[in-house]
N, CA, C and O of each residue as an XYZ file, in Angstrom:
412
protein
N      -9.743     27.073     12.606
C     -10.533     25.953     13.094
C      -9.658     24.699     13.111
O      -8.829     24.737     12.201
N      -9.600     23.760     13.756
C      -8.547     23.323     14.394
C      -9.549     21.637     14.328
O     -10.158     21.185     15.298
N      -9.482     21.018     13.041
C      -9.906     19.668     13.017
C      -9.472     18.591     13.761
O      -8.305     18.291     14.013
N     -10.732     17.889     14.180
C     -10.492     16.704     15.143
C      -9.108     15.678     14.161
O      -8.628     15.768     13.031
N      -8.917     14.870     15.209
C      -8.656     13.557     14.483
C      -9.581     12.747     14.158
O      -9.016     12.243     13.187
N     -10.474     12.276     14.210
C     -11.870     11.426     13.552
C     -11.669     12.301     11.961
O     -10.826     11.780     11.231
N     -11.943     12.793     11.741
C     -11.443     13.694      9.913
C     -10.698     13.379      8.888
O     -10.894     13.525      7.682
N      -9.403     12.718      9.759
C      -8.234     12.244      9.165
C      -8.442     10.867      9.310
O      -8.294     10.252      8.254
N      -8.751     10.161     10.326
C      -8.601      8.750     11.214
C      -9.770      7.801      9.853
O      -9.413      6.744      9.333
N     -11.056      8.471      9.545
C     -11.829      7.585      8.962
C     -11.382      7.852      7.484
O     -11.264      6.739      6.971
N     -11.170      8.537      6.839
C     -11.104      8.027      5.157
C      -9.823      7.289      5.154
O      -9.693      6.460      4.253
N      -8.513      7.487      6.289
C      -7.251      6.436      6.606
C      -7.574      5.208      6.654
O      -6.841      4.357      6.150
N      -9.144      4.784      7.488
C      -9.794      3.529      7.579
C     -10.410      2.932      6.726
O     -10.515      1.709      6.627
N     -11.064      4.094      5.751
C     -11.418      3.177      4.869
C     -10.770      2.968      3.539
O     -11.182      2.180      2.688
N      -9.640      3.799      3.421
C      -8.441      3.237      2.098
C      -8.010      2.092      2.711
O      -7.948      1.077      2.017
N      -7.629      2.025      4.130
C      -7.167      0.493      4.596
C      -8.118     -0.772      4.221
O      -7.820     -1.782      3.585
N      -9.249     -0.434      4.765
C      -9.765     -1.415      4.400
C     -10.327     -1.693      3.280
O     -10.750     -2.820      3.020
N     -10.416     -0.422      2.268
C     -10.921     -1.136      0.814
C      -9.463     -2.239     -0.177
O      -9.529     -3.237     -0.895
N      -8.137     -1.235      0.384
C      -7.078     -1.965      0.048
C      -6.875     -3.825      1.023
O      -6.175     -4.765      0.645
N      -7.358     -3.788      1.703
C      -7.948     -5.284      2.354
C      -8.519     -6.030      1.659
O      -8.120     -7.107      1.217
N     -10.002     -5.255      1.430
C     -10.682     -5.919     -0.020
C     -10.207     -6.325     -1.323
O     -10.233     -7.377     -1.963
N      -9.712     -5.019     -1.534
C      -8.868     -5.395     -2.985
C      -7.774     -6.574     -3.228
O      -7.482     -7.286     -4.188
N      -7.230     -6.409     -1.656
C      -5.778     -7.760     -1.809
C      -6.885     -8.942     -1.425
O      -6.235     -9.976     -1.577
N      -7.456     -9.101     -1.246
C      -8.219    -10.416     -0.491
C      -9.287    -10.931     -1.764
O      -9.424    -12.126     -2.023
N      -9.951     -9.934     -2.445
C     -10.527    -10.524     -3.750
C     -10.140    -10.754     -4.546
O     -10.532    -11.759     -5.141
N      -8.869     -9.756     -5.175
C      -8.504     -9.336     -6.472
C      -7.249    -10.873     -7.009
O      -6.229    -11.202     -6.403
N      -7.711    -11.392     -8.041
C      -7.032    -12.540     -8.398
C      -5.714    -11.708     -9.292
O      -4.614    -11.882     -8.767
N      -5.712    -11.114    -10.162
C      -4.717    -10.032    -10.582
C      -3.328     -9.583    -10.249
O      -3.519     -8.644     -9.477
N      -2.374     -9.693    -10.361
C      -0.841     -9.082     -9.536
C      -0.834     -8.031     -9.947
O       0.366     -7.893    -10.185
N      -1.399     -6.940    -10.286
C      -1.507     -5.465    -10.013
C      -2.393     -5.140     -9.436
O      -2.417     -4.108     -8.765
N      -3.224     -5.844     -9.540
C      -4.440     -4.866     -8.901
C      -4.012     -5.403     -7.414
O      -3.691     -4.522     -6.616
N      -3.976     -6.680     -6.992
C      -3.288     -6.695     -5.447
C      -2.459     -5.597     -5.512
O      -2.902     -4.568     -5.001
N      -1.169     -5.552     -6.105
C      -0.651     -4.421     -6.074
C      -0.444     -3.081     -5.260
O       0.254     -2.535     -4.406
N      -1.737     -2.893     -6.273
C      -2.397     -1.442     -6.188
C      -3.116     -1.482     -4.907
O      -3.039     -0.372     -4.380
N      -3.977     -2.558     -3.992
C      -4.501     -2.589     -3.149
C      -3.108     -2.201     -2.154
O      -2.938     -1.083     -1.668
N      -2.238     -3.279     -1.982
C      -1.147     -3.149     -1.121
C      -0.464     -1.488     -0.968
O       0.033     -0.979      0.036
N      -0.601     -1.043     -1.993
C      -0.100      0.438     -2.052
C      -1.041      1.323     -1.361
O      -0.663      2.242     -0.635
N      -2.248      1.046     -1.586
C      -3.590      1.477     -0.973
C      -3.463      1.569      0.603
O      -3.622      2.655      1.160
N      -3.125      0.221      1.438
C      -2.909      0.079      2.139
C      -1.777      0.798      3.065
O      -1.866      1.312      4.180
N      -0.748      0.647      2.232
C       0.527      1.337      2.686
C       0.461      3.289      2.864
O       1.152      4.093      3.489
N      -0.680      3.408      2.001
C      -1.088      5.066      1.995
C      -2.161      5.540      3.184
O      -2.455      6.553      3.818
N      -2.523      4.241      3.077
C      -3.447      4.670      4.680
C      -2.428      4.445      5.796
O      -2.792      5.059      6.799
N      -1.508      3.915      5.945
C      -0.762      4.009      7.072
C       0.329      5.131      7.286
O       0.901      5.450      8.328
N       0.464      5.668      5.947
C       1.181      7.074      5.946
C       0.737      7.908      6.035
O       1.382      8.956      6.070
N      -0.313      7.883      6.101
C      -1.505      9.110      6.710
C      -1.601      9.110      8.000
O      -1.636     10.227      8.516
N      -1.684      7.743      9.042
C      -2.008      7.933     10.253
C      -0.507      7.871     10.704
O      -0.432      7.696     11.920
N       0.392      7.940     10.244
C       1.460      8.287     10.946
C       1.710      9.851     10.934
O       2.177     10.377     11.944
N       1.368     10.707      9.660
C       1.275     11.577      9.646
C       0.292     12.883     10.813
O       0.665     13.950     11.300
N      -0.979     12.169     10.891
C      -2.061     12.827     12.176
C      -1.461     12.316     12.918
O      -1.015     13.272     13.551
N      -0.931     11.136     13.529
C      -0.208     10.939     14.967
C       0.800     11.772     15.688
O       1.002     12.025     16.876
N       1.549     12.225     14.190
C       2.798     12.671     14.685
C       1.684     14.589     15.036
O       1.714     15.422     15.942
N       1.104     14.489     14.081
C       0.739     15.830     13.874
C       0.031     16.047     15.373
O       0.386     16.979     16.095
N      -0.697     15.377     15.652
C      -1.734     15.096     17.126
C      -0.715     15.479     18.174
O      -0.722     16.401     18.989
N       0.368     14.299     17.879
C       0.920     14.282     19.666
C       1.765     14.707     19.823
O       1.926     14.993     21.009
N       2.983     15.106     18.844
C       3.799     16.090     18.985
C       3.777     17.286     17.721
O       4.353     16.953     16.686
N       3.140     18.656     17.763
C       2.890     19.300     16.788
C       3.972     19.813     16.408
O       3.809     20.498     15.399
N       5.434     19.767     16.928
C       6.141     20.332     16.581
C       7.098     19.444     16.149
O       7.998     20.065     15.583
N       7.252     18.502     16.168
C       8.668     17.534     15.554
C       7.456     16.846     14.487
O       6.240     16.650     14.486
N       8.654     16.626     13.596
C       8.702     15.998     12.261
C       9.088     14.340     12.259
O       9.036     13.759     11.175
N       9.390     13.749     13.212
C       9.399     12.961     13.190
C       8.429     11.902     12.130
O       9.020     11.011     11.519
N       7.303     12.030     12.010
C       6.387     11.061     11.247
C       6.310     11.599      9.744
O       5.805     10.986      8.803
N       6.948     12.948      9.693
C       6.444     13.302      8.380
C       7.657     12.631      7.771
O       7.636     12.077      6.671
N       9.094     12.750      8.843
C      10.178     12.012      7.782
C      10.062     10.406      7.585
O      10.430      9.831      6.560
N       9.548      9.825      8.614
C       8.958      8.184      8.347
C       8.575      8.332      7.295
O       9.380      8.284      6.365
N       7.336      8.543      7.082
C       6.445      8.954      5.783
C       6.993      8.771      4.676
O       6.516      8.140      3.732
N       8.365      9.487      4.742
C       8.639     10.232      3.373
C       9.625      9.090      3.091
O       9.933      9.061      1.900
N      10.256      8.067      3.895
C      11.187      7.186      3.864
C       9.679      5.801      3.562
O       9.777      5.036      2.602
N       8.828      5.748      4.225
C       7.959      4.765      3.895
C       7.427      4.871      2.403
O       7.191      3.867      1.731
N       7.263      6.124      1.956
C       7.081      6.489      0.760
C       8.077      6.151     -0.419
O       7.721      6.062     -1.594
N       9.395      5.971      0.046
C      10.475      6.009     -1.122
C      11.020      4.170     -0.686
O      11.797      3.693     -1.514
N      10.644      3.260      0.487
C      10.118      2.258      0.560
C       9.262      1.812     -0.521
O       9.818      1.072     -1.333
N       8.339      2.018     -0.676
C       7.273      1.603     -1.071
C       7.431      1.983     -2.356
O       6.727      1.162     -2.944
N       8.033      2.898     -3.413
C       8.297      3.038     -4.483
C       9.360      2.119     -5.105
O       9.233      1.806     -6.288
N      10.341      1.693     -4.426
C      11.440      0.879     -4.745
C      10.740     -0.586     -4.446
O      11.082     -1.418     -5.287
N       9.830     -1.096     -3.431
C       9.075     -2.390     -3.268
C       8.114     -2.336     -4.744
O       8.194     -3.348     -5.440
N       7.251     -1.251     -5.227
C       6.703     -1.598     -6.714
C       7.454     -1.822     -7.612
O       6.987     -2.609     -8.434
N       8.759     -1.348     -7.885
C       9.556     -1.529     -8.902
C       9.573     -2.848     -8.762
O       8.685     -3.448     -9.368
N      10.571     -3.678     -7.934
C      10.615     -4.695     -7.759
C       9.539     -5.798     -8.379
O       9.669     -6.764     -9.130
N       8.379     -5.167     -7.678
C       7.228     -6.176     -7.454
C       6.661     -6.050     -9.300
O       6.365     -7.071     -9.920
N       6.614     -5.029     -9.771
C       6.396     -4.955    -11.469
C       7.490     -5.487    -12.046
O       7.192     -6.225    -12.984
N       8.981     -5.362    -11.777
C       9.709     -6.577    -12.482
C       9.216     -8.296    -12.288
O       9.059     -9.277    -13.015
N       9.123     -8.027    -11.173
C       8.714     -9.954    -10.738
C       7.493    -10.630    -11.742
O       7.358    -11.744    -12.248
N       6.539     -9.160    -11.769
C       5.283     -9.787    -12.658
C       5.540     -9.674    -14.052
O       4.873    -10.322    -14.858
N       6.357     -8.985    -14.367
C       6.718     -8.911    -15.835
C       7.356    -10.142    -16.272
O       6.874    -10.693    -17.261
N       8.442    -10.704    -15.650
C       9.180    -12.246    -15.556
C       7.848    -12.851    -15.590
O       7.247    -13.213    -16.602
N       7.526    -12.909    -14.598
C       6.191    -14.083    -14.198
C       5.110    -14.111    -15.799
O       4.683    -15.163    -16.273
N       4.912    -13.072    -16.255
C       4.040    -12.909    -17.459
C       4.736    -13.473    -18.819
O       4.104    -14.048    -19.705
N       6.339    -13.184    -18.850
C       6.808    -13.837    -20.019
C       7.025    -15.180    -19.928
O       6.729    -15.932    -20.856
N       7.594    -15.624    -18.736
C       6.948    -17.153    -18.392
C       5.681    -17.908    -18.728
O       5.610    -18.889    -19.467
N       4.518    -17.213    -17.972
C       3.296    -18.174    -18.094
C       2.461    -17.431    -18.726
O       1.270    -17.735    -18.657
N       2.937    -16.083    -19.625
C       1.409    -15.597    -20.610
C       0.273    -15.313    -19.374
O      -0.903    -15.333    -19.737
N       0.469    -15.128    -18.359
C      -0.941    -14.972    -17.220
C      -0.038    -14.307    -16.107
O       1.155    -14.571    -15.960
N      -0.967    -13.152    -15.119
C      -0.851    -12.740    -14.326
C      -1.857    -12.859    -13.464
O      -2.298    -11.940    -12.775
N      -2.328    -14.227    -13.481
C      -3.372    -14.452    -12.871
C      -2.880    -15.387    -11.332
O      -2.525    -16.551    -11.518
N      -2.876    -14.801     -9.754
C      -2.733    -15.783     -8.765
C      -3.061    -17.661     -9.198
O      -2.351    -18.617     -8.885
N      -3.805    -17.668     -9.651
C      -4.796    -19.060     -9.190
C      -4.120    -19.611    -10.285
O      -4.243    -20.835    -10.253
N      -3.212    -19.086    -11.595
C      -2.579    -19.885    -12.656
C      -0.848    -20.299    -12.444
O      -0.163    -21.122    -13.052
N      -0.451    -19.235    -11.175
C       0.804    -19.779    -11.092
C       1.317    -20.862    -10.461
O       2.478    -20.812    -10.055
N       0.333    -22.309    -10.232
C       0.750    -22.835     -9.396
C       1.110    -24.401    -10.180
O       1.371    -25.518     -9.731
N       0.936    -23.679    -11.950
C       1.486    -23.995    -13.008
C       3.264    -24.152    -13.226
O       3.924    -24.982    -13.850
N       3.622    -23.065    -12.481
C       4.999    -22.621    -12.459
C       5.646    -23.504    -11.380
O       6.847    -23.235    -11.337
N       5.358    -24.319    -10.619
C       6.024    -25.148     -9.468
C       6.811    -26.392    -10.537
O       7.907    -26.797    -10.149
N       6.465    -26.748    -11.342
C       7.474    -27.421    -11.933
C       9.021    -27.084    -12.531
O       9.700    -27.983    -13.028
């Protein structure tokens, strides 16, 4: 049985957009984070059904993927050092407190 794309296309839509929510509410530098990663996993999914959809035989999207994937592991490292600095600095990992740190 041979699943549509609508199968794949909507739970891709809605990790995108709950990771939307999450970066757009969440005052926190992990939990944005974690939204942003959220985000970045729904787009490695629809690159994945795209590639899978329109060309079933090249790999093309699965190796994106796997390079967006090892992207995106080396961008958290980063991004958890920055907040770790940022936390021994100002005791807070809170957005709305770093604007403490401009001095």
């Amino acid at each position: 049985m041979d699943l549509t794309l609508i199968y794949y296309l909507v739970p891709s839509m809605i990790m995108f957009c709950c990771g939307v929510y999450g970066f757009i509410t969440r005052h926190n530098m992990i939990a944005m984070l974690i939204s942003l990663e959220l985000m970045l996993n729904a787009v490695d999914i629809n690159f994945v059904v795209f590639n899978r959809y329109l060309y079933p035989h090249a790999l093309e999207g699965m190796f994106f993927t796997l390079f967006a994937i090892a992207i995106a592991a080396a961008e958290t490292a980063v991004a958890i050092a920055i907040i770790i600095n940022v936390f021994r600095a100002a005791k807070n990992i809170d957005v709305a407190d770093l604007t403490k740190m401009k001095n």
